[in-house]
N, CA, C and O atoms as CSV, one atom per row, in Angstrom:
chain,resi,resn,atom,element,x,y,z
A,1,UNK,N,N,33.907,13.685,51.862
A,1,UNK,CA,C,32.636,13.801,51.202
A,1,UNK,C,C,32.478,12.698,50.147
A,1,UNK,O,O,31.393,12.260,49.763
A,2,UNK,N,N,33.900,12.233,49.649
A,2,UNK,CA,C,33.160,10.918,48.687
A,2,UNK,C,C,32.959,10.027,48.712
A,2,UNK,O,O,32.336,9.434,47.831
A,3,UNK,N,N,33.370,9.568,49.671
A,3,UNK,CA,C,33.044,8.400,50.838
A,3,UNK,C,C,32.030,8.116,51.283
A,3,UNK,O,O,31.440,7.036,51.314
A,4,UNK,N,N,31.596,9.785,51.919
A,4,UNK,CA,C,29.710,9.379,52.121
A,4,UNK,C,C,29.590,9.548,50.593
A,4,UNK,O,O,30.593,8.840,50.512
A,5,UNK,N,N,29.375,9.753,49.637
A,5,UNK,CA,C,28.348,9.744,48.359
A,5,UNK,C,C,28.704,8.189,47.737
A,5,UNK,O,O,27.765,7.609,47.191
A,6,UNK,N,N,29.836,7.596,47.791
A,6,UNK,CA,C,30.445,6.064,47.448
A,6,UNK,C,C,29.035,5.488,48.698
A,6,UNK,O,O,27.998,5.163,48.120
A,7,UNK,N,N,29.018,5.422,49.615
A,7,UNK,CA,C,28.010,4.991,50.358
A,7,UNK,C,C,26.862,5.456,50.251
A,7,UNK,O,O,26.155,4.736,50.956
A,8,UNK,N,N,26.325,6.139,49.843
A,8,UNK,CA,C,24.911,6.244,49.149
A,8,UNK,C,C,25.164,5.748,48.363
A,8,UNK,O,O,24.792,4.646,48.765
A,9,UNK,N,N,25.719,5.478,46.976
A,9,UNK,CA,C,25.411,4.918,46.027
A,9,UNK,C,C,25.326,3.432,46.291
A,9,UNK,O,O,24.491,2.645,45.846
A,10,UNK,N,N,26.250,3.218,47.022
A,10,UNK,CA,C,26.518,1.315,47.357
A,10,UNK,C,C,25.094,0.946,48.501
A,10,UNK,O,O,24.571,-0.156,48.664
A,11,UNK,N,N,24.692,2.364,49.228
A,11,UNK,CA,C,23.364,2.001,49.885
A,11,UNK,C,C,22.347,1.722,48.980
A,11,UNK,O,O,21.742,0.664,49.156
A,12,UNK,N,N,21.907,2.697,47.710
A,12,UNK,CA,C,20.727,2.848,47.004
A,12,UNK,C,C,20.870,1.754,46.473
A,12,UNK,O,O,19.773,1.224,46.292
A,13,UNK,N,N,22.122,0.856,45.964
A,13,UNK,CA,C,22.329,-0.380,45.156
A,13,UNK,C,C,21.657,-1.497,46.159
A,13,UNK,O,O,20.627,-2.121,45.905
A,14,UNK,N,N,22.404,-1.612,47.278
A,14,UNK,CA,C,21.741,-2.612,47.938
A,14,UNK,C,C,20.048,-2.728,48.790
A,14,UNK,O,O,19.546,-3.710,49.336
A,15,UNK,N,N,19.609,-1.620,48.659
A,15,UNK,CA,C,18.476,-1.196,49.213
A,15,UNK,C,C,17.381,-1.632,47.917
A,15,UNK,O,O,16.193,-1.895,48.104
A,16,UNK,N,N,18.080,-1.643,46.558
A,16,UNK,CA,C,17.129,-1.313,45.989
A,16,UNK,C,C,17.387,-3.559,45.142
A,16,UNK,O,O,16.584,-4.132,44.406
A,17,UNK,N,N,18.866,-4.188,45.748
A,17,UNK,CA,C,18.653,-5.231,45.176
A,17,UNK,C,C,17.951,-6.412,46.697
A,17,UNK,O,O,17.874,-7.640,46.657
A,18,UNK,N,N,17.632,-5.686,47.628
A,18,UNK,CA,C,16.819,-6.420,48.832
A,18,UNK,C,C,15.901,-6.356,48.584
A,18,UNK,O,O,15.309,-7.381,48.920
A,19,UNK,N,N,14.956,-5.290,47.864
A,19,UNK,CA,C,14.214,-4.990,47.802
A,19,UNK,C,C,13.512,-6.011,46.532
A,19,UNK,O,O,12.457,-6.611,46.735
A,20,UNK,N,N,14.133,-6.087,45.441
A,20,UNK,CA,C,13.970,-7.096,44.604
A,20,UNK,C,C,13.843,-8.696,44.606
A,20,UNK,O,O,13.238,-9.479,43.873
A,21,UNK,N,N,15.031,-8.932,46.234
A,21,UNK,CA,C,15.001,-9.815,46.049
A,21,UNK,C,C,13.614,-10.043,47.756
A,21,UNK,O,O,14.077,-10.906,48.503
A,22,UNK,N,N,12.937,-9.754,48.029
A,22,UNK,CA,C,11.554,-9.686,48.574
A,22,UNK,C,C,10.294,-9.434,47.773
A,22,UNK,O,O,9.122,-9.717,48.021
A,23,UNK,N,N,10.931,-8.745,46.613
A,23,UNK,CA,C,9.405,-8.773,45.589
A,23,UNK,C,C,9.598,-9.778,45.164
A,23,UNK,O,O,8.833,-10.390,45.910
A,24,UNK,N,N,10.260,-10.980,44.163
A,24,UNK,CA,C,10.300,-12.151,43.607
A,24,UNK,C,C,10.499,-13.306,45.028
A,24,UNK,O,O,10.619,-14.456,44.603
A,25,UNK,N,N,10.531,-13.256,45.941
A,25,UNK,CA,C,10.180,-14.106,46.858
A,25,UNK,C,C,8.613,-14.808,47.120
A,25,UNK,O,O,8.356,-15.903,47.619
A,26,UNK,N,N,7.985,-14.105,46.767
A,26,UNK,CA,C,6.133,-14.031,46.681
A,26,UNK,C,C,6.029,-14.755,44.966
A,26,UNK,O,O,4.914,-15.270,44.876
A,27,UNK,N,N,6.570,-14.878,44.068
A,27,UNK,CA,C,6.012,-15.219,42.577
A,27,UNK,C,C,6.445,-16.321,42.386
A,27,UNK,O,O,7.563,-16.809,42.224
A,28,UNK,N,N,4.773,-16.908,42.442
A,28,UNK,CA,C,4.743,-18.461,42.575
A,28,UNK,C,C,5.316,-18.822,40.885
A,28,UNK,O,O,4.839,-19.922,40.604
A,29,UNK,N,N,5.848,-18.481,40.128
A,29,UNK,CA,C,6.415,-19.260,39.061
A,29,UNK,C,C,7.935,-19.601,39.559
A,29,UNK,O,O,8.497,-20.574,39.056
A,30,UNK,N,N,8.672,-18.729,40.642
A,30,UNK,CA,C,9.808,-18.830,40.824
A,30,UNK,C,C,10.113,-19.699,41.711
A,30,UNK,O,O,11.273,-19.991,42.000
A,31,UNK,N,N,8.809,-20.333,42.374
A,31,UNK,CA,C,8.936,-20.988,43.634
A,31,UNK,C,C,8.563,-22.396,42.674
A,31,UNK,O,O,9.133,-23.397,43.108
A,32,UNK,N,N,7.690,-22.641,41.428
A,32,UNK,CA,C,7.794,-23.374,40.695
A,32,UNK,C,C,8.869,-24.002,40.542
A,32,UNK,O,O,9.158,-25.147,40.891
A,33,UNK,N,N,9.499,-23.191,39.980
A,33,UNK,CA,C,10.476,-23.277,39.162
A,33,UNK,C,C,11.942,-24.033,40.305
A,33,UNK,O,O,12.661,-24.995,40.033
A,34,UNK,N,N,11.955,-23.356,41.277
A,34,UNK,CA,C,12.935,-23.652,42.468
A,34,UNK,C,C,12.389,-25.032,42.827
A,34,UNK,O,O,13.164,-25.985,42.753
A,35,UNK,N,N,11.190,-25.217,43.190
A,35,UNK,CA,C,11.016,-26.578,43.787
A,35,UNK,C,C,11.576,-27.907,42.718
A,35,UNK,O,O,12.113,-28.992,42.939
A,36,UNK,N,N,11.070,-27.068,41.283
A,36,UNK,CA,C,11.397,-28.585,40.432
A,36,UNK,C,C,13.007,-28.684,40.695
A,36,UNK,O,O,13.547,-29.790,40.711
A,37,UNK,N,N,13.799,-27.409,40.912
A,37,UNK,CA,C,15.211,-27.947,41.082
A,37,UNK,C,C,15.870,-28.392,42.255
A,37,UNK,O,O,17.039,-28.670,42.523
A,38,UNK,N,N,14.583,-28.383,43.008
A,38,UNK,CA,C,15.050,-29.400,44.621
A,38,UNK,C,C,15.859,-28.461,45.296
A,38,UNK,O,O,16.917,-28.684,45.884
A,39,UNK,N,N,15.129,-27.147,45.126
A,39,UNK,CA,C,15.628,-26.324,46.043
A,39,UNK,C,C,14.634,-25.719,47.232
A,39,UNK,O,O,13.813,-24.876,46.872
A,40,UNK,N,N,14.672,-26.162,48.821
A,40,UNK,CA,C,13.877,-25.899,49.819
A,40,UNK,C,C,14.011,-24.349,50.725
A,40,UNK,O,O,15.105,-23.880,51.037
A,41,UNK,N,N,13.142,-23.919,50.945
A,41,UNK,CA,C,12.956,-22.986,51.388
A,41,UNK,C,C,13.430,-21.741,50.741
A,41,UNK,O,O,13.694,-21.022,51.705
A,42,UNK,N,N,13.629,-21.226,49.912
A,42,UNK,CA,C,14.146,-20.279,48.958
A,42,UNK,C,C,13.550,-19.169,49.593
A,42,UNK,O,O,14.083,-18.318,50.305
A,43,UNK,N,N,11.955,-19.331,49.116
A,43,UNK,CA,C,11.362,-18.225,49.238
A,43,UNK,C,C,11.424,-17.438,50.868
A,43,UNK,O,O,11.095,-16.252,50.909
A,44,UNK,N,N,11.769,-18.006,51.928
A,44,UNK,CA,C,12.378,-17.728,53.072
A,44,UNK,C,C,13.501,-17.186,53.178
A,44,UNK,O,O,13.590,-16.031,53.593
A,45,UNK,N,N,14.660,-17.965,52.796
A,45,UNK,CA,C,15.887,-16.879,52.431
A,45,UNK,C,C,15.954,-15.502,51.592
A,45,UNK,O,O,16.541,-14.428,51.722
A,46,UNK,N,N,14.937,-16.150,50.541
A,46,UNK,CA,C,14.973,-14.725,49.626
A,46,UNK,C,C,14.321,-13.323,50.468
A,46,UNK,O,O,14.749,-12.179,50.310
A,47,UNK,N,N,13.086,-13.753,51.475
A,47,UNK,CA,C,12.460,-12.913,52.233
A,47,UNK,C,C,13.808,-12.231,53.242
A,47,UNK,O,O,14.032,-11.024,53.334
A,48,UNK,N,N,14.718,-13.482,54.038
A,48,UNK,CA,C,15.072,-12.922,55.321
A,48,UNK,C,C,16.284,-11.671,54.760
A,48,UNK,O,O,16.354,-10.482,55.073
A,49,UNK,N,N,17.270,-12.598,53.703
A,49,UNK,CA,C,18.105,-12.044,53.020
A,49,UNK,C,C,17.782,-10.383,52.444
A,49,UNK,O,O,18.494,-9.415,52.710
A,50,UNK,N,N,16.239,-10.351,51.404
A,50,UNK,CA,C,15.922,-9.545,51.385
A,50,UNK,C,C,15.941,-8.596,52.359
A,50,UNK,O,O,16.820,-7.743,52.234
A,51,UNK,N,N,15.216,-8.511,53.291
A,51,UNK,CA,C,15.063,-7.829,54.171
A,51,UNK,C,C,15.754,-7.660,55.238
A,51,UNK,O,O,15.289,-6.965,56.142
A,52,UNK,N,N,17.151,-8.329,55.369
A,52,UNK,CA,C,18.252,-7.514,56.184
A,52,UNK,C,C,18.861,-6.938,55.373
A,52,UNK,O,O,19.359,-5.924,55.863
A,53,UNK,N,N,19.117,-7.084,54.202
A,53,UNK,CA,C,20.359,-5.843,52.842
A,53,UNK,C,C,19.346,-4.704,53.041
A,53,UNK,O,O,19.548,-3.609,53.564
A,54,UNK,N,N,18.362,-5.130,52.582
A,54,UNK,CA,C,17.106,-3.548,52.910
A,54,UNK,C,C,17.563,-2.541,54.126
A,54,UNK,O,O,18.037,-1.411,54.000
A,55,UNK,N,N,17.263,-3.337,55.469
A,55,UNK,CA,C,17.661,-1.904,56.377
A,55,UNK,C,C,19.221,-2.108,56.755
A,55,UNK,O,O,19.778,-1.240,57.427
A,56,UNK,N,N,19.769,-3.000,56.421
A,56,UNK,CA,C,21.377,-3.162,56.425
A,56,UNK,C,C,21.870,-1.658,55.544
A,56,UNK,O,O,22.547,-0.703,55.924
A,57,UNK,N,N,21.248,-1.928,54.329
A,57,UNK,CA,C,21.649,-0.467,53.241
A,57,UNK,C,C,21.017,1.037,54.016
A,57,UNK,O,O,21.393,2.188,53.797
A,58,UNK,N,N,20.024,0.598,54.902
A,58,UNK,CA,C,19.228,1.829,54.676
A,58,UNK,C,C,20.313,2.791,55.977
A,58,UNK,O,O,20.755,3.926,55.796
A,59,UNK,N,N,20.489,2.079,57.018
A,59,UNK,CA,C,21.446,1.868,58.052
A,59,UNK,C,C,22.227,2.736,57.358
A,59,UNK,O,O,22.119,3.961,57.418
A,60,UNK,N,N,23.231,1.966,56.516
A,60,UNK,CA,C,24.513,2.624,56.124
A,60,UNK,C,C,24.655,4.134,55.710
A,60,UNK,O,O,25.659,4.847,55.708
A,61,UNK,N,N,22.981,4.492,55.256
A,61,UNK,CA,C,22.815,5.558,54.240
A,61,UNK,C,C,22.818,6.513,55.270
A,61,UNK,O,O,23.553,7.485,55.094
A,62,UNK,N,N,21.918,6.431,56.686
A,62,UNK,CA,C,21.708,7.123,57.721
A,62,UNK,C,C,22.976,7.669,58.282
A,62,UNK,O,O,23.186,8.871,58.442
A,63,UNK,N,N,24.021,6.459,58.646
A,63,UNK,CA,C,25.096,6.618,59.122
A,63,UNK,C,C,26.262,7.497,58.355
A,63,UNK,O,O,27.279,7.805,58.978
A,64,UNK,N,N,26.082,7.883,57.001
A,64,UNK,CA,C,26.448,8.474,56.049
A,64,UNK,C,C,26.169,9.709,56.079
A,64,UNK,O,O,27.021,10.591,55.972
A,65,UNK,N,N,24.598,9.963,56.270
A,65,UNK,CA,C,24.178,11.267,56.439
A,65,UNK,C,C,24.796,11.712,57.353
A,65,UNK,O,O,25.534,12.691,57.254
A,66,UNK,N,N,24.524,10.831,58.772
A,66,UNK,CA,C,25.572,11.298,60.454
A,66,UNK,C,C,26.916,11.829,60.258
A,66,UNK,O,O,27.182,12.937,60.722
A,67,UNK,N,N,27.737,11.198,59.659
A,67,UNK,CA,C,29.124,11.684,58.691
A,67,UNK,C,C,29.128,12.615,58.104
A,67,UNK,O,O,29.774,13.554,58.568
A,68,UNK,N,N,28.403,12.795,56.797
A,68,UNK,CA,C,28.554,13.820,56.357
A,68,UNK,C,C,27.923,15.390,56.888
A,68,UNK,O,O,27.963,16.391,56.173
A,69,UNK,N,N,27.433,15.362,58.070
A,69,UNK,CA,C,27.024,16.333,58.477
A,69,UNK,C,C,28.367,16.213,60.099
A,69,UNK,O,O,28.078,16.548,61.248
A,70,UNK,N,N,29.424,15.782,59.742
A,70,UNK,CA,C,30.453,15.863,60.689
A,70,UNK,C,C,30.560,14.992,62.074
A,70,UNK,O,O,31.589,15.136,62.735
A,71,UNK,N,N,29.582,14.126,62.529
A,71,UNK,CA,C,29.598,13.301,63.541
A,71,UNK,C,C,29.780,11.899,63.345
A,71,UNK,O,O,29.205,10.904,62.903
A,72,UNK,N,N,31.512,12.511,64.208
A,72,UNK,CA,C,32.873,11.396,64.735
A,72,UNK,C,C,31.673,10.209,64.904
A,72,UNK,O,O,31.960,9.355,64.064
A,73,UNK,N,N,30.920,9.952,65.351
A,73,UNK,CA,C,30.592,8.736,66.436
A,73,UNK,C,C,29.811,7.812,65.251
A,73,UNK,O,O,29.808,6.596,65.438
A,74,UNK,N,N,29.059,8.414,63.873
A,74,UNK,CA,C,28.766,8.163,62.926
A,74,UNK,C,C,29.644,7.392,61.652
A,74,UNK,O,O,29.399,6.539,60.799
A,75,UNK,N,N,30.588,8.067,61.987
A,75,UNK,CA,C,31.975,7.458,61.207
A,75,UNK,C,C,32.500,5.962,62.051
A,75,UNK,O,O,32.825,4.926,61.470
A,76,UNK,N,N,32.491,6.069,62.832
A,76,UNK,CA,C,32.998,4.765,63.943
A,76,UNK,C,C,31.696,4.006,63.277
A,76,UNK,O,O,31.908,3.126,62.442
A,77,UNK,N,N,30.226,4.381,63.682
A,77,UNK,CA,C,29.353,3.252,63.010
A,77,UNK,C,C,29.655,2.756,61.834
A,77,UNK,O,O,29.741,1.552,61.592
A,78,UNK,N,N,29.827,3.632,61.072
A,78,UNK,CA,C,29.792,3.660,59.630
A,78,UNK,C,C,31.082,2.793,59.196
A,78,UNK,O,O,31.058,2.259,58.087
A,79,UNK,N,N,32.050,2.658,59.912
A,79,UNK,CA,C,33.121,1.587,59.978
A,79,UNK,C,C,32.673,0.508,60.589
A,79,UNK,O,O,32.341,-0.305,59.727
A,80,UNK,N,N,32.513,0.131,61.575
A,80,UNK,CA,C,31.800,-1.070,61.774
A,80,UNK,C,C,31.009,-1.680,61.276
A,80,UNK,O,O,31.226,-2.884,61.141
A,81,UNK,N,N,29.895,-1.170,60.847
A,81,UNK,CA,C,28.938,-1.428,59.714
A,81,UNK,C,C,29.715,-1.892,58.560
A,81,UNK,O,O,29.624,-3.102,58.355
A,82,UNK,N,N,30.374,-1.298,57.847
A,82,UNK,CA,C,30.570,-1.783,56.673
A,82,UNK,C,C,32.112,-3.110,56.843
A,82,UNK,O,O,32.393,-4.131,56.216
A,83,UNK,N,N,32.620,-2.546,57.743
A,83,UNK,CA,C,33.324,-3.631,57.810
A,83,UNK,C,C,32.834,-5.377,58.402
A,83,UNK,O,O,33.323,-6.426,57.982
A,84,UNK,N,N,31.863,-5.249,59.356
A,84,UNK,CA,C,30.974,-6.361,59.038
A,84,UNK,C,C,30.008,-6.946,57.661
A,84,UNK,O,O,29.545,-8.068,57.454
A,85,UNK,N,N,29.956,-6.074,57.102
A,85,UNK,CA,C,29.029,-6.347,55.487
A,85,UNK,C,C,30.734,-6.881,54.608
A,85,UNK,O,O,30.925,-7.684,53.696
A,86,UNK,N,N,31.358,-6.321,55.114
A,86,UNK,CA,C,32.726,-6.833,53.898
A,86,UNK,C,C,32.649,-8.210,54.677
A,86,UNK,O,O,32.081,-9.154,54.127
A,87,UNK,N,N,33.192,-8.356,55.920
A,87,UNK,CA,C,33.585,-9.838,56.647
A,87,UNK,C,C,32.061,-10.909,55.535
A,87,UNK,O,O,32.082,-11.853,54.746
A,88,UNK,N,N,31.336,-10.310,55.937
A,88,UNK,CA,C,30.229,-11.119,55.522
A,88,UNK,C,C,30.226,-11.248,54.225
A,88,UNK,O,O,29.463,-12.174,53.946
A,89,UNK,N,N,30.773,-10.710,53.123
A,89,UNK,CA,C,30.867,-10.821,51.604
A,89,UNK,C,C,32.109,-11.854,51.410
A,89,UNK,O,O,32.192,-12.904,50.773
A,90,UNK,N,N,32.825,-11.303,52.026
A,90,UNK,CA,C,34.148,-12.427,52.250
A,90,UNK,C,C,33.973,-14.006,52.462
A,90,UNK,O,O,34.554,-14.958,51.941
A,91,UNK,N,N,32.949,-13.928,53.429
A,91,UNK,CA,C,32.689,-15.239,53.865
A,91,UNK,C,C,31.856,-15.931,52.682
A,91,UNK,O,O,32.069,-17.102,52.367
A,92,UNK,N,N,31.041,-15.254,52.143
A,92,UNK,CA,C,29.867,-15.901,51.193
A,92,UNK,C,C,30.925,-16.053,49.411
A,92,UNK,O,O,30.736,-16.726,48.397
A,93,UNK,N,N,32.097,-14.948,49.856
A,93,UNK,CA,C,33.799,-15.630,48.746
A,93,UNK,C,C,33.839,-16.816,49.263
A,93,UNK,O,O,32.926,-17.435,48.717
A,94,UNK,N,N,34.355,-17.472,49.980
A,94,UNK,CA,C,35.231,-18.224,50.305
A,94,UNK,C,C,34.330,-19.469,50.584
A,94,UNK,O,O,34.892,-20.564,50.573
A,95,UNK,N,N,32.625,-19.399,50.902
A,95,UNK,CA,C,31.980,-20.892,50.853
A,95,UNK,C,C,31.710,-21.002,49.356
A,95,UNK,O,O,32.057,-22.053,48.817
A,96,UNK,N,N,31.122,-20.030,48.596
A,96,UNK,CA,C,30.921,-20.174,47.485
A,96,UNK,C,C,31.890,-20.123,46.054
A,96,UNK,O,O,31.801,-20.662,44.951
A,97,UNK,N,N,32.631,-19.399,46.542
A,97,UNK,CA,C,34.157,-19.303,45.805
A,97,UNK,C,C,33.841,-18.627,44.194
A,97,UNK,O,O,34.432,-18.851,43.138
A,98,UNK,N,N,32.645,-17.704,44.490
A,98,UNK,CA,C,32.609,-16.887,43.639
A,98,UNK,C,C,33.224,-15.545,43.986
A,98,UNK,O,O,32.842,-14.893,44.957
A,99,UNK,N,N,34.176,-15.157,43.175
A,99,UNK,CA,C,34.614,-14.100,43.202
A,99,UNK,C,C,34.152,-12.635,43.029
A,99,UNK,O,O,34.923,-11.676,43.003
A,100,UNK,N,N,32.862,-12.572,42.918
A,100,UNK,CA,C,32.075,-11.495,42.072
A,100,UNK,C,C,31.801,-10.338,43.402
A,100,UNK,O,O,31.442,-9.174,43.221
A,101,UNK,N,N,32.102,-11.061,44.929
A,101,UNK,CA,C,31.601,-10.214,45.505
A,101,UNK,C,C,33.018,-9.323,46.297
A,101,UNK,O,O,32.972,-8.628,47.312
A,102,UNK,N,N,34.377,-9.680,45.311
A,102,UNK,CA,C,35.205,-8.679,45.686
A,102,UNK,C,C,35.137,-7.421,45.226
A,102,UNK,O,O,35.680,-6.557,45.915
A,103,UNK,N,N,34.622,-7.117,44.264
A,103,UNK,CA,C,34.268,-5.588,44.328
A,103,UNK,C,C,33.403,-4.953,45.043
A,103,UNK,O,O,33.535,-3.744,45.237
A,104,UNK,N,N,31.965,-5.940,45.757
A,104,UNK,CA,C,31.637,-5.004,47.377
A,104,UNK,C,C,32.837,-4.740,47.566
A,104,UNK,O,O,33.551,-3.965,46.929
A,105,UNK,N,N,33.149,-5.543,48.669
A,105,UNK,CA,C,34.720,-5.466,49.087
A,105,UNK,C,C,35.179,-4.130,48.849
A,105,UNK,O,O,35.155,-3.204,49.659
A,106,UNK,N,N,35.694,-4.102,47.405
A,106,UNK,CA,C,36.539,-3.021,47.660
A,106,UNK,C,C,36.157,-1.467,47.477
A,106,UNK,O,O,36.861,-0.457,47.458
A,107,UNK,N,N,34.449,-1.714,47.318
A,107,UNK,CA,C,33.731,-0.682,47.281
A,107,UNK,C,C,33.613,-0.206,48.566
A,107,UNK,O,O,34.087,0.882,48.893
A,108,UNK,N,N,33.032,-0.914,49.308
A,108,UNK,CA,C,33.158,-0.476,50.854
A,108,UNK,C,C,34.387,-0.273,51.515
A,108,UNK,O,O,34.385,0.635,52.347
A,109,UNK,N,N,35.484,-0.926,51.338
A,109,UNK,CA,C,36.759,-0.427,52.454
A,109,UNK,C,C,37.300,0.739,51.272
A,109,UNK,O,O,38.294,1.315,51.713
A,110,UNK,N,N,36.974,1.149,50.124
A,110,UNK,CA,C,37.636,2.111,49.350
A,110,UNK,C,C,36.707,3.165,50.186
A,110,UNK,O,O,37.405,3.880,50.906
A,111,UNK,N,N,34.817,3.539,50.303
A,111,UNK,CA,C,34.373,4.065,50.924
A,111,UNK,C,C,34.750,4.420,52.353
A,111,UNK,O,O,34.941,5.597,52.661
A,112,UNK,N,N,34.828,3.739,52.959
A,112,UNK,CA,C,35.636,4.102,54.429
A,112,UNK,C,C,37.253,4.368,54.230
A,112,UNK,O,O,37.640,5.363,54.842
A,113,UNK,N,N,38.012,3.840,53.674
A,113,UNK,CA,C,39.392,4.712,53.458
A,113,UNK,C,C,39.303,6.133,52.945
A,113,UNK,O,O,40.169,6.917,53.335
A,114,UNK,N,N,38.298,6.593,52.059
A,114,UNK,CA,C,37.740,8.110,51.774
A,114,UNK,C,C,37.633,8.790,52.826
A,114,UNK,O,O,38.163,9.836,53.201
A,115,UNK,N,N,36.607,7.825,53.443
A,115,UNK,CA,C,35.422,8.806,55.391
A,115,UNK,C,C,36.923,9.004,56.026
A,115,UNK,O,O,37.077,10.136,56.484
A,116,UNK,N,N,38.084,8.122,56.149
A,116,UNK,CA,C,38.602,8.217,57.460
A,116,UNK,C,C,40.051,9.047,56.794
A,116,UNK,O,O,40.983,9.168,57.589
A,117,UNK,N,N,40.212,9.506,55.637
A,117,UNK,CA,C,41.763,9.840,55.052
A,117,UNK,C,C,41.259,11.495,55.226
A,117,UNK,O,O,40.332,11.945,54.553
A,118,UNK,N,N,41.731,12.007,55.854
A,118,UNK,CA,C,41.923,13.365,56.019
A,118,UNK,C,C,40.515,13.915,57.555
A,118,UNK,O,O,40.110,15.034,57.870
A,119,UNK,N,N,40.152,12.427,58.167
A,119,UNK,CA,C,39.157,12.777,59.231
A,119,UNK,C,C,39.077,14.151,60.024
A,119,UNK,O,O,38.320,15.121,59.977
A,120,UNK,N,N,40.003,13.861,60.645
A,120,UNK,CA,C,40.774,14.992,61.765
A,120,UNK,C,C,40.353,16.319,61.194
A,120,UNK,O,O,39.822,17.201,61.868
A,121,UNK,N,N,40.638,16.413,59.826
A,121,UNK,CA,C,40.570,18.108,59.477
A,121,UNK,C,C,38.807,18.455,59.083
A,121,UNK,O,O,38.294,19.571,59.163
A,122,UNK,N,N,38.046,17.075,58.621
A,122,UNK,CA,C,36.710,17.381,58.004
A,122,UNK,C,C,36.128,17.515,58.970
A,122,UNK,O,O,35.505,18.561,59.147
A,123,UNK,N,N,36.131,16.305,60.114
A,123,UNK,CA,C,35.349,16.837,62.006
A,123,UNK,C,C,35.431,18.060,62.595
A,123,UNK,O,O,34.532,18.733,63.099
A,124,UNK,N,N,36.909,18.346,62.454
A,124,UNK,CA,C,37.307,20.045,63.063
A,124,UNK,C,C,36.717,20.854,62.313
A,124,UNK,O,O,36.341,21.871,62.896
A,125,UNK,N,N,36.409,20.774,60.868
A,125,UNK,CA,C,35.827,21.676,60.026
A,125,UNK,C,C,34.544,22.110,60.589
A,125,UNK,O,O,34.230,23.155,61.159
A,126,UNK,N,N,33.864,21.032,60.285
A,126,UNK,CA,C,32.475,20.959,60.326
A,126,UNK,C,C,31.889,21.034,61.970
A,126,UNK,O,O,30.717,21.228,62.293
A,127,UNK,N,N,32.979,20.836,62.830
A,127,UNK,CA,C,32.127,21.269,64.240
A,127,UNK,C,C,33.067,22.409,64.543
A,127,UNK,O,O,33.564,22.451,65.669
A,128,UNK,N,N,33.424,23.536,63.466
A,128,UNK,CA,C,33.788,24.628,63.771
A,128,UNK,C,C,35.438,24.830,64.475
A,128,UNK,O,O,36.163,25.814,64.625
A,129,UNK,N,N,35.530,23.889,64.683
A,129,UNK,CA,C,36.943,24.046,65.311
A,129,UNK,C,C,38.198,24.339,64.525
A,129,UNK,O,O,38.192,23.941,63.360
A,130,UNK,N,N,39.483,25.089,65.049
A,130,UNK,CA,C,40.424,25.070,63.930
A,130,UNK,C,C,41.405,24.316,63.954
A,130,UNK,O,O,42.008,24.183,65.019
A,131,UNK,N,N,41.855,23.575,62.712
A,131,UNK,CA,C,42.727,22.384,62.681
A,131,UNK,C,C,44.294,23.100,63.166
A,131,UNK,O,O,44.468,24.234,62.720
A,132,UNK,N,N,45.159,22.661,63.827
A,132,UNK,CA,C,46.719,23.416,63.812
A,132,UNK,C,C,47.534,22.017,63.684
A,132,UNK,O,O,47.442,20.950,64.291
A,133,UNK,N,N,48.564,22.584,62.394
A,133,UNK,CA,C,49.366,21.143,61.841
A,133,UNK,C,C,50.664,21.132,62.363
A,133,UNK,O,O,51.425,20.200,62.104
């Protein structure tokens, strides 16, 4: 269970900084401001970027709900999913060599080490079945 709520929270975070970064994509002072620094196409990245973290997060939150209401096949998404969003934070470490985005990182594989550490008994729980150790 804290695994899915670690993933809502890391969903509502990123849902709600895509979302930001698609409202300031449109405000022509920022596009001002970007062009004088000889920076091209911004407001495009800021849109596309925006708007894959948007249903990228919203995704995760769904797949969370699927989990926490006990469906195995939700948890497999919900690992894949986030373990592609880590690969992809990793990568944007290592061109940019800012370090800031190792705590995604370890927000998300700490979230899925939660979903998957005691699986077996929360699936059997929740689809009624009885665990024997």
């Amino acid at each position: 269970m804290a695994g899915c709520i670690l993933t809502w929270i890391g969903s509502a975070f990123g849902l709600l900084i895509g979302l930001l970064f698609l409202g300031v994509s449109g405000n022509p002072d920022l596009a001002e401001a970007l062009d004088a620094a000889g920076a091209e196409d911004v407001e495009i990245f800021l849109q596309i970027f925006g708007g894959l973290l948007a249903v990228w997060s919203l995704l995760a939150a769904v797949l969370a709900v699927f989990t926490f209401m006990g469906k195995r096949w939700a948890a497999v998404a919900l690992a894949v999913v986030g373990s592609l969003y880590a690969a992809l934070v990793m990568s944007g470490i290592v061109r940019s060599g800012d370090p800031t985005g190792v705590v995604i990182i370890a927000w998300v594989l700490g979230s899925l080490a939660l979903i998957f550490s005691g699986s077996k008994e929360w699936f059997a729980h929740k689809s009624g079945k009885n665990v024997s150790y």
